[in-house]
C-alpha positions in Angstrom: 176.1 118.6 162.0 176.3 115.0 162.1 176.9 112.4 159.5 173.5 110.8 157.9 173.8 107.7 159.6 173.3 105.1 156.8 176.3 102.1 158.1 176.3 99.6 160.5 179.6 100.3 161.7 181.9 97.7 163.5 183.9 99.0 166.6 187.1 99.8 165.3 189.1 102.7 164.1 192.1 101.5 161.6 195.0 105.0 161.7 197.3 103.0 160.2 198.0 100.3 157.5 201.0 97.9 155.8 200.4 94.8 154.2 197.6 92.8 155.1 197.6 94.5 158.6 195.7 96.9 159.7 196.6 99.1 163.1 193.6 100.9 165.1 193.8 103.8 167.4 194.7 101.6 170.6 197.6 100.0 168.8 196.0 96.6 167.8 196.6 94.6 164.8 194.4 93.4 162.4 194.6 91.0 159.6 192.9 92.3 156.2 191.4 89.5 154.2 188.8 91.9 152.8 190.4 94.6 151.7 187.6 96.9 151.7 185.4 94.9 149.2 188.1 93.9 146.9 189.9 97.6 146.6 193.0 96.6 148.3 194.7 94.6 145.4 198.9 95.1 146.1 198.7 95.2 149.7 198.1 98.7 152.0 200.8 101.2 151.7 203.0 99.5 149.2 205.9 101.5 149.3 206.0 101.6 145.4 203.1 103.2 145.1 203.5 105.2 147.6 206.5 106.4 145.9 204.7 106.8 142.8 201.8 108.8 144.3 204.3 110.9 145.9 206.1 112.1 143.6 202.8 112.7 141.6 201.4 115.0 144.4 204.8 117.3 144.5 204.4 117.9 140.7 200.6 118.4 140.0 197.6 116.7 141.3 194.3 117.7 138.7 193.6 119.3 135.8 190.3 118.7 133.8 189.7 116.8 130.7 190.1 119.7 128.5 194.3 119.3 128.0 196.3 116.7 127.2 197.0 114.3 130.3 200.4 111.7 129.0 199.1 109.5 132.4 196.1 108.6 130.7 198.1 107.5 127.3 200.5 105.6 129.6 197.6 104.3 131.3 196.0 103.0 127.9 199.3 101.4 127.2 199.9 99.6 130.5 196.6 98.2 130.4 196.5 96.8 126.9 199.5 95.1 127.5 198.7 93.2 131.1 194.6 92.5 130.2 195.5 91.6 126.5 192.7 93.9 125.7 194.2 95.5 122.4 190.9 96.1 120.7 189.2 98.6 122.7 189.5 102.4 123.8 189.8 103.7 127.2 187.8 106.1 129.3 188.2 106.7 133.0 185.5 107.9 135.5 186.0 107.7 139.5 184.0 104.1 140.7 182.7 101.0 139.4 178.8 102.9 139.5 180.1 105.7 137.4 181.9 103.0 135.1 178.7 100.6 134.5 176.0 104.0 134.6 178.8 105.1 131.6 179.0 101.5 130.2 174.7 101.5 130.2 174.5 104.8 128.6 177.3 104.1 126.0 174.9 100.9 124.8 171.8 102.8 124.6 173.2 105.6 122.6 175.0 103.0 120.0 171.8 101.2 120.1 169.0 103.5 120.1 167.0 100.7 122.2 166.4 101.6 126.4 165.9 97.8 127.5 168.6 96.1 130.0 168.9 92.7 130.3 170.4 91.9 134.0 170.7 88.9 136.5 169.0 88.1 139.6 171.5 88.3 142.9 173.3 91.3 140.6 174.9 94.0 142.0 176.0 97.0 139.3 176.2 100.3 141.7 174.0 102.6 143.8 173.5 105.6 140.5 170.9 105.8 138.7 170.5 102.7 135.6 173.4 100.5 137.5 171.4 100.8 140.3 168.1 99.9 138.3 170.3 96.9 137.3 170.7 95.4 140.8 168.5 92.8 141.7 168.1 94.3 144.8 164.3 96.3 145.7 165.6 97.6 149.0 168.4 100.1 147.6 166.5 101.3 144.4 163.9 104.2 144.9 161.1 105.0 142.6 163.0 107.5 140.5 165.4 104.3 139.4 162.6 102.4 138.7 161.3 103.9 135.9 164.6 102.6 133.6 163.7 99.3 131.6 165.4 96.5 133.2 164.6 92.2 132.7 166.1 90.4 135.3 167.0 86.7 134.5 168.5 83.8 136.7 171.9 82.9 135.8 172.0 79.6 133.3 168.7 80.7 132.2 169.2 79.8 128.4 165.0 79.5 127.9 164.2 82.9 129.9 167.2 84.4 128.3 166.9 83.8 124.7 163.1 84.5 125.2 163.7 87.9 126.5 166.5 89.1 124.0 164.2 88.0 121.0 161.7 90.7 122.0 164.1 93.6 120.2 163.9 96.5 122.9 167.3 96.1 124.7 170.1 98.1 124.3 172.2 95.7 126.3 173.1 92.6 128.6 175.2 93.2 131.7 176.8 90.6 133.0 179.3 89.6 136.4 181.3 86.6 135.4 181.7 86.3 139.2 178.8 87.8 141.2 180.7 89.9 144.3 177.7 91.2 146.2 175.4 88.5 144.9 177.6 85.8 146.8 179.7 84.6 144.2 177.5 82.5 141.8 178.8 82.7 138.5 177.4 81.4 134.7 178.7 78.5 133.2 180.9 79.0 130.0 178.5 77.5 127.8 175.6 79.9 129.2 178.1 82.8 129.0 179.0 82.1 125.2 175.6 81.5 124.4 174.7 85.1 126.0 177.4 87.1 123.6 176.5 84.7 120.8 172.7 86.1 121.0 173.7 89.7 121.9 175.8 89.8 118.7 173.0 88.0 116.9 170.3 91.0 118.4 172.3 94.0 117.9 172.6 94.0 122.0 175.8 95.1 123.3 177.3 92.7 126.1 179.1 94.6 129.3 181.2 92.2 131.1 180.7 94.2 135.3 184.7 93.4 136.2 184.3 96.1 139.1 184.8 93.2 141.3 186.6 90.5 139.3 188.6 92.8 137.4 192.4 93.7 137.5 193.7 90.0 138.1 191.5 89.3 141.3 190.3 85.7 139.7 193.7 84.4 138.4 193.1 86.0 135.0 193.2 90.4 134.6 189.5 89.5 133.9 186.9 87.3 135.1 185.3 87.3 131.6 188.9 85.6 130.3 187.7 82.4 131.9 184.8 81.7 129.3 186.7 82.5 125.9 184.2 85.1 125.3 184.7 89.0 123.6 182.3 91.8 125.6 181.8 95.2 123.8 182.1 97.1 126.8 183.7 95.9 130.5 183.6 97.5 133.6 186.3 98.5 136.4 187.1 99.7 139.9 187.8 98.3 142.9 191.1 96.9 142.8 192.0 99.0 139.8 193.7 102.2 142.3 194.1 100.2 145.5 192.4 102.6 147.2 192.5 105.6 145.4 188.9 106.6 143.6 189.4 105.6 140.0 187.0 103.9 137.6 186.6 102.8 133.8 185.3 101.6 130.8 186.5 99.3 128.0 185.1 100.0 125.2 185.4 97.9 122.1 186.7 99.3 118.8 183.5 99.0 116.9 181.6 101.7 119.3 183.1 105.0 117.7 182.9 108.2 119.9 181.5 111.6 119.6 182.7 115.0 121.5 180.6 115.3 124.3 178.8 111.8 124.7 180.9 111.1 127.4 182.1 113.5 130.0 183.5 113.5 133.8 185.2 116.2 135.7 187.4 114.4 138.0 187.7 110.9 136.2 191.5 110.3 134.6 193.1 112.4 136.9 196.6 113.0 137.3 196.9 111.2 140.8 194.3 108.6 139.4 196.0 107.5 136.4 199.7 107.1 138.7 198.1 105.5 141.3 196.4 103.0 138.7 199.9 102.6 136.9 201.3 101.7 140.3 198.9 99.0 140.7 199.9 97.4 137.1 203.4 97.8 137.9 203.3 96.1 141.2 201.2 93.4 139.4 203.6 92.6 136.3 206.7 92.5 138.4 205.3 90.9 141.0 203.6 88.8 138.8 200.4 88.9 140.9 198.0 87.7 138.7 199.5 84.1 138.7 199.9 84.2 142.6 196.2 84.8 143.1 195.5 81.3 140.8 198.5 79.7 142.9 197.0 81.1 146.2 192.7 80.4 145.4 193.7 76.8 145.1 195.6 76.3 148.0 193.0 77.9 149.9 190.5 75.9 148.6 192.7 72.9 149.9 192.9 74.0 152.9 189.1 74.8 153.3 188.4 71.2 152.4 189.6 70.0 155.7 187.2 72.2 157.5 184.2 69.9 158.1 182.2 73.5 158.8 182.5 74.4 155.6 179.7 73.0 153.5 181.1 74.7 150.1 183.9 76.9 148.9 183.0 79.1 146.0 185.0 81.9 143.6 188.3 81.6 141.5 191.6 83.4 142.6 191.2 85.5 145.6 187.8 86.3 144.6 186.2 83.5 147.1 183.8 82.3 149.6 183.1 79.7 152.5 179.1 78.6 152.7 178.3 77.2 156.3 174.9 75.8 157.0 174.4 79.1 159.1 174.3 82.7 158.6 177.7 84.3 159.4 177.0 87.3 160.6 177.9 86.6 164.3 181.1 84.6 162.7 182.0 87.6 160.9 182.0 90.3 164.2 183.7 87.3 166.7 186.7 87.2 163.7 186.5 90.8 164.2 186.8 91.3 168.0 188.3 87.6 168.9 190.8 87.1 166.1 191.3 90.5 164.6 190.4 89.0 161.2 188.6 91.2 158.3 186.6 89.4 156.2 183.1 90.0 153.9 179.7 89.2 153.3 177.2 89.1 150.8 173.6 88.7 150.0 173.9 85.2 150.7 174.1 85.4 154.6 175.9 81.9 154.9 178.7 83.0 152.8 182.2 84.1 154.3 183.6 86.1 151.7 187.7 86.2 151.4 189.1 89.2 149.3 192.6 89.7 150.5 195.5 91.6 148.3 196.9 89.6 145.7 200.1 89.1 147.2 199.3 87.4 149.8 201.3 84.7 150.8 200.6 80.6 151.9 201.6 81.9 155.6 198.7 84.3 155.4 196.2 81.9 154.3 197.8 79.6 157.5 196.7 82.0 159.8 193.6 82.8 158.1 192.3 79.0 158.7 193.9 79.1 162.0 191.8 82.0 163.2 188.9 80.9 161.4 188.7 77.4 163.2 189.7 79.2 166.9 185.8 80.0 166.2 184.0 77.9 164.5 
């Protein structure tokens, strides 16, 4: 048997990681400034959670949803308190696909309408109505297809207000800060408008914070920027710093029903610690306001690079434009300066998603690296 070969892989084989460093097979180091598209969010290995996970593992890993799990309470708790989300119910699931496929379903039954309203250069997950979502033909086969779905550029107003007026959509889903996409973002005045007119339409708004989410933009979400409200937001990546765990916010107004939402591994035992461990770290380490502190003096130091045609992003959610594609860039950081970093649909964009604690010193040697190259 062999594994269905669907990634380009990059020669190297990571056994071991601490921090922002990674250690392959052959002993070499690498610097992480990725963190395997935003997961990594308090560094690889930290020994809290470690600790935390742990002691989880010695005294019981799973059960289903069908007893009573205190994690997921504490969970609910922890998270109210560090997002300032106090008006909305929890419910957990395993990745950001599951979260915004849960998050798409939960509008349509609340609803009773089919249509999406989505953004071009989106990217919402690889299942079945996220992936219909995704302004992306290549990765969505005929079977996805067949779900309603508008897509609109971002600052639209005229396209958008003239497709929500047409009264088929169940909702509008929405990345305050495009990941995949490259890191375009809305303005605040488009994004108000947008939740003004869903409320207006009887069209729920999903803020996607799969990316963005969990203080990765200097705020615990993206959506915080724009003084808006969603009914529903989205989570993942940096949300179990590495461990599989997804979720929905959902806002107070949506009531729930036995059986409307299910998932058999989602809210585990191991899940729910290794997520508490990540909003520990954050509060006491009070990551959230080193990411801010940290995305601007990046972007000060990018502004001395006379490569660099444009810095994009907030927090540690960011990206360098060049006037050419950085593909090559990307694999010579890999193999000349043992440096991770990302792409994205825009192939000029270097994208630059390292743990939140990161320090100045890091983002030293990140520029140093970077210019041994360019």
């Amino acid at each position: 048997m062999k594994l269905f070969d669907v990634y380009p892989l990059y020669n190297v084989t990571p056994v071991k990681a601490e921090g922002i460093t990674l250690t392959d097979d052959k002993g070499e180091t690498y610097l992480d400034f990725y963190g395997g598209h935003a997961v990594i969010s308090i560094g690889h290995s930290h020994p809290h959670y470690v600790q935390r996970l742990k002691e989880q593992l010695e005294q019981m890993a799973f059960y289903s949803n069908s007893i009573k799990n205190p994690l997921q309470e504490a969970l609910t708790r922890k998270l109210e308190t560090l997002s300032g989300c106090a008006d909305y119910q929890l419910f957990l699931c395993n990745s950001g696909a599951e979260a915004n496929e849960n998050a798409l379903k939960l509008a349509s039954f609340h609803t009773g309408k089919a249509g999406v309203i989505a953004f071009k250069n989106s990217f919402h997950g690889r299942t079945s109505a996220a992936v219909a979502a995704t302004d992306n033909p290549k990765i969505n086969a005929p079977i996805n297809r067949q779900h309603q779905v508008d897509f609109v550029s971002l600052n639209d107003v005229v396209a958008f207000e003239q497709l929500i007026t047409r009264g088929n959509h169940c909702a509008v889903i929405l990345e305050a800060l495009q990941g995949v996409g490259g890191l375009d973002e809305p303005t605040s005045e488009f994004y108000q408008l947008v939740s003004k007119k869903c409320r207006e339409h009887n069209v729920l708004l999903i803020a996607d914070e799969v990316q963005s989410g969990f203080g990765r933009t200097g705020k615990f979400f993206a959506f915080q920027h724009h003084g808006i409200q969603p009914d529903i937001i989205s989570m993942a990546k940096g949300m179990g710093n590495g461990f599989p765990i997804g979720g929905i916010l959902i806002h107070n107004d949506l009531q729930p029903s036995f059986g409307m939402l299910g998932t058999t591994f989602g809210g585990n035992h191991m899940a729910c610690v290794a997520s508490l461990a990540v909003l520990e770290v954050i509060e006491k380490e009070k990551l959230i306001a080193n990411a801010a502190k940290m995305g601007d003096y990046f972007k000060q130091k990018a502004a001395v690079v006379p490569e660099v045609k444009k810095v994009k992003g907030r927090g540690l959610m960011l990206g360098l434009e060049f006037e050419e594609e950085v593909g090559e860039l990307r694999k010579r950081l890999i193999y000349n300066q043992h440096v991770f970093t990302g792409g994205s649909a825009n192939k000029k964009l270097l994208r630059f998603l390292p743990a939140l604690n990161i320090t100045s010193n890091d983002i030293d040697l990140f520029f140093e690296r970077l210019k041994n190259e360019l």
